[in-house]
C-alpha atoms as one frame of an Amber mdcrd trajectory, in Angstrom:
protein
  -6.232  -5.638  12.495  -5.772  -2.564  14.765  -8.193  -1.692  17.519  -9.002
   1.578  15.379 -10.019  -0.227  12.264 -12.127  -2.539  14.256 -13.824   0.730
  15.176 -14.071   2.019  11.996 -15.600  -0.964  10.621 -18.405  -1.262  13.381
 -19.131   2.967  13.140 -19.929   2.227   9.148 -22.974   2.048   7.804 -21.591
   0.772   4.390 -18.686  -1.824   4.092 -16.916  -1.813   0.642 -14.105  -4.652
  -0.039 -12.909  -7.290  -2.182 -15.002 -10.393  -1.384 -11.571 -12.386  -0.147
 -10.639  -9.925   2.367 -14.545  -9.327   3.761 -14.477 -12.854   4.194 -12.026
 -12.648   6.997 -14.705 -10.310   8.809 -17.743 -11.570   9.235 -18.322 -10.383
  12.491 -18.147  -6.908  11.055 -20.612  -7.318   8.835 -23.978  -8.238  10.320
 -26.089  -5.479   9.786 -24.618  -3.192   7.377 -24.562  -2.626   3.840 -22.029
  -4.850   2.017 -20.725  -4.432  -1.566 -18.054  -6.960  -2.425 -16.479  -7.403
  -5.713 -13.434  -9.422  -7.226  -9.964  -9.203  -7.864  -9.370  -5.840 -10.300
 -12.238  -4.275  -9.750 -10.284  -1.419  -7.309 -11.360   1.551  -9.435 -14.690
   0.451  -9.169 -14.534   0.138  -5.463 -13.139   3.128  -4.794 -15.357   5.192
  -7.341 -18.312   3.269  -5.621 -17.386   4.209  -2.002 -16.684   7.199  -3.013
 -19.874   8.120  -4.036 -21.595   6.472  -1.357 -19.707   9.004   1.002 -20.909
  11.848  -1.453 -24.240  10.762  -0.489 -23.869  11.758   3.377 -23.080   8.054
   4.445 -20.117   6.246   6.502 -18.239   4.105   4.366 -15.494   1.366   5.109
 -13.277   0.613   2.088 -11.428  -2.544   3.188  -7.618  -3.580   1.830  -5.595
  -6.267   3.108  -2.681  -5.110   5.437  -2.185  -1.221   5.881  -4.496   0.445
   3.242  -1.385   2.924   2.353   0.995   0.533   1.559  -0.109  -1.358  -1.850
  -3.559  -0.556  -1.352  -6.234   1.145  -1.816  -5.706   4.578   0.097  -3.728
   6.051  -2.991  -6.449   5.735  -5.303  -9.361   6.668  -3.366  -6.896   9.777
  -2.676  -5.877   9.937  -6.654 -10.113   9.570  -7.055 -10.614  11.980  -4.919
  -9.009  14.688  -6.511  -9.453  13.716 -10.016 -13.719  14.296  -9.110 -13.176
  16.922  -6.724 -15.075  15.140  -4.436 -16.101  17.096  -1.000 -15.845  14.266
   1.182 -14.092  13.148   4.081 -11.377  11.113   4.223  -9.455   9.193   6.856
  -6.842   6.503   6.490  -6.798   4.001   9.255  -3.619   2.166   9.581  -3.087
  -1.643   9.262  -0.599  -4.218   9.880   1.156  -4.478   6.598   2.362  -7.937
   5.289   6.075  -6.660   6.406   5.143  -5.805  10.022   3.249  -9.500  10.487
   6.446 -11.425   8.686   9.125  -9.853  10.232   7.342 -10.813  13.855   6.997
 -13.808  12.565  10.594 -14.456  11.839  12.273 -12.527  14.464  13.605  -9.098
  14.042  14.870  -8.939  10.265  14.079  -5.582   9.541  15.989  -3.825  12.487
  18.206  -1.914  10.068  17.243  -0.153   6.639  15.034  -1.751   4.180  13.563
  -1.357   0.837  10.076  -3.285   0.429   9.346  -3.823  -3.455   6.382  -5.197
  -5.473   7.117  -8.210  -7.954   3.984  -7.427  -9.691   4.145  -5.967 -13.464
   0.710  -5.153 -13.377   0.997  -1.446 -12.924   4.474  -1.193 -12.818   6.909
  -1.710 -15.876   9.278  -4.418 -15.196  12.036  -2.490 -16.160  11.627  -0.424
 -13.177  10.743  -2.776 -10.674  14.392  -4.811 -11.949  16.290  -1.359 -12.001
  14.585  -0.796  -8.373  16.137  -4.097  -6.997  19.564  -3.504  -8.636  19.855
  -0.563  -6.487  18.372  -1.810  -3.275  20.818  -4.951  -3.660  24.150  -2.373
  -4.701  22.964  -0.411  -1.149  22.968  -3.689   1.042  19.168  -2.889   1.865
  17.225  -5.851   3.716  14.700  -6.137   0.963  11.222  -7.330   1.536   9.451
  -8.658  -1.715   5.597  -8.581  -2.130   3.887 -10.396  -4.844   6.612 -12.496
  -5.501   5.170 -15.377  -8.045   1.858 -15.859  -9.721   0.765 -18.282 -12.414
   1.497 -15.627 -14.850   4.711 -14.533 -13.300   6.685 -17.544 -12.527  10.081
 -16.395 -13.427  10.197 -12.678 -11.624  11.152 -14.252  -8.906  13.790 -16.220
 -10.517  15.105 -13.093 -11.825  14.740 -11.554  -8.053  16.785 -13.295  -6.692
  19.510 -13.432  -9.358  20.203  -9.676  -9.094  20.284 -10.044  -5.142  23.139
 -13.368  -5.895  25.156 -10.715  -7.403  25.621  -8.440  -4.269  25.016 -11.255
  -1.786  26.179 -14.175  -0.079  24.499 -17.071  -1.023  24.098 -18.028   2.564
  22.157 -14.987   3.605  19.369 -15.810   5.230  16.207 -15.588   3.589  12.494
 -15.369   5.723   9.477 -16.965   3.304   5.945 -16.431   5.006   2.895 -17.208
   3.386  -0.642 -16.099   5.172   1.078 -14.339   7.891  -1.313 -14.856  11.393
  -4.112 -16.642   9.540  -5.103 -20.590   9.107  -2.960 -21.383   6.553   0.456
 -19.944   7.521   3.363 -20.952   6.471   6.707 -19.949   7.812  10.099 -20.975
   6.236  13.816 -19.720   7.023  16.023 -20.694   4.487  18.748 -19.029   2.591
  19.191 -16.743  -0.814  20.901 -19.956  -2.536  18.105 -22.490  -1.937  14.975
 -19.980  -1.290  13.454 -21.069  -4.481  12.775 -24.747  -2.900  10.176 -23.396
  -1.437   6.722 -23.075  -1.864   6.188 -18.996  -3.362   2.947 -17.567  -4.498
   0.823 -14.511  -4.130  -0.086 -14.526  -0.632   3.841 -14.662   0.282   6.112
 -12.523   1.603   9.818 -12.448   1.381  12.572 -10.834   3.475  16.140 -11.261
   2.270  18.776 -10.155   4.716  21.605  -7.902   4.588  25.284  -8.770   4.423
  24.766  -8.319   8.188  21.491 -10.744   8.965  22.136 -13.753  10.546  19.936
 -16.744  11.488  20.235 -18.102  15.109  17.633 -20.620  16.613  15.077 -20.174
  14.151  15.161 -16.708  13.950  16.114 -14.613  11.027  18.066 -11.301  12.927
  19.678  -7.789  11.349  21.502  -6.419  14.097  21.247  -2.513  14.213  24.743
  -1.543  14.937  24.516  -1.784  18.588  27.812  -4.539  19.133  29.937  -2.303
  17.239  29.152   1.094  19.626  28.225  -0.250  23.338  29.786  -3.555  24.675
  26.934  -6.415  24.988
């Protein structure tokens, strides 16, 4: 959490969130109004804190990771304008799921990369598989969110597939599951055996470049320095 969400949350009067995610919080929460609800139930978050702000109070809607990046600052946004709502809005950022990994396993994304959601649930499959045809094709480091569920056990499969036919299968291949909590997980491994490991919905995955290398438990994608200055 950044120091300015921390602020946001204590300056609300009202605390919106799935329950999961206000459960990491507590200490926020003494005092204030809290309305938690379950997994997709978004639109009625957002329509809920959206209203609440109509009504003249200060609202925290709380997402997991950066609130613009698969979140919820879209659709309060998309909300927003559908209603016409006169209210005022301000997006404080998070540490996304990307940031937290990649510190985690060194400095994987230090050239371009190409983050992509698994998850079929609002997105047609079709796209997300024509997405990470052309992220492989263009050598992108490509971080993968929502990689597995129980009802999607073979995206992932099919993930990493496409990414066999435009990489080695030696490229190195970050798996972090609850990045900076209790339960995390951290596994370096490559694109031919990555799917030894353990993959579900609170893990992230960064598959290097043609250029990432592992090197004492680090996963690494050098920027192009060597090549220009001597080291």
């Amino acid at each position: 959490m950044t120091p300015a969400a921390g602020e946001a949350l204590a300056a609300a009067e009202v605390i919106v969130g799935y329950q999961t995610y206000l459960d990491l919080i507590p200490e926020f929460l003494a005092g204030k109004e809290v309305i938690a609800s379950q997994m997709m139930k978004e639109v009625d978050r957002c329509r809920k804190a959206l209203d609440l702000a109509a009504e003249g109070k200060t609202v925290a809607l709380v997402s997991g990771g950066d609130p613009g990046i698969y979140a919820m600052a879209g659709l309060v946004f998309e909300m927003a304008k559908e209603q016409g709502a006169a209210v005022e809005i301000e997006v404080i950022a998070g540490i996304a799921a990307l940031n937290a990994c990649a510190a985690r396993l060194g400095a994987p994304l230090m050239h371009d990369f190409a983050a992509i959601s698994l998850s079929d649930l609002l997105t047609p499959w079709e796209k997300i598989e024509q997405r990470l045809k052309a992220a492989a094709a263009a050598d992108f480091v490509v971080v993968i969110y929502n990689p597995k569920s129980k009802k999607r056990a073979e995206h992932i499969v099919k993930a990493r597939a496409i990414l066999l036919a435009h990489r080695a299968p030696e490229t190195p291949v970050g798996i972090v599951t609850a990045a900076t909590r209790e339960n995390e997980r951290i596994v370096l491994t490559t694109l031919e055996k990555m799917l030894e490991s353990t993959i579900d919905m609170q893990t992230t995955i960064i598959i290097g470049n043609s250029t990432t290398f592992a090197w004492q438990g680090f996963m690494v994608t050098p920027r192009g320095y060597a090549a220009k200055y001597a080291l």
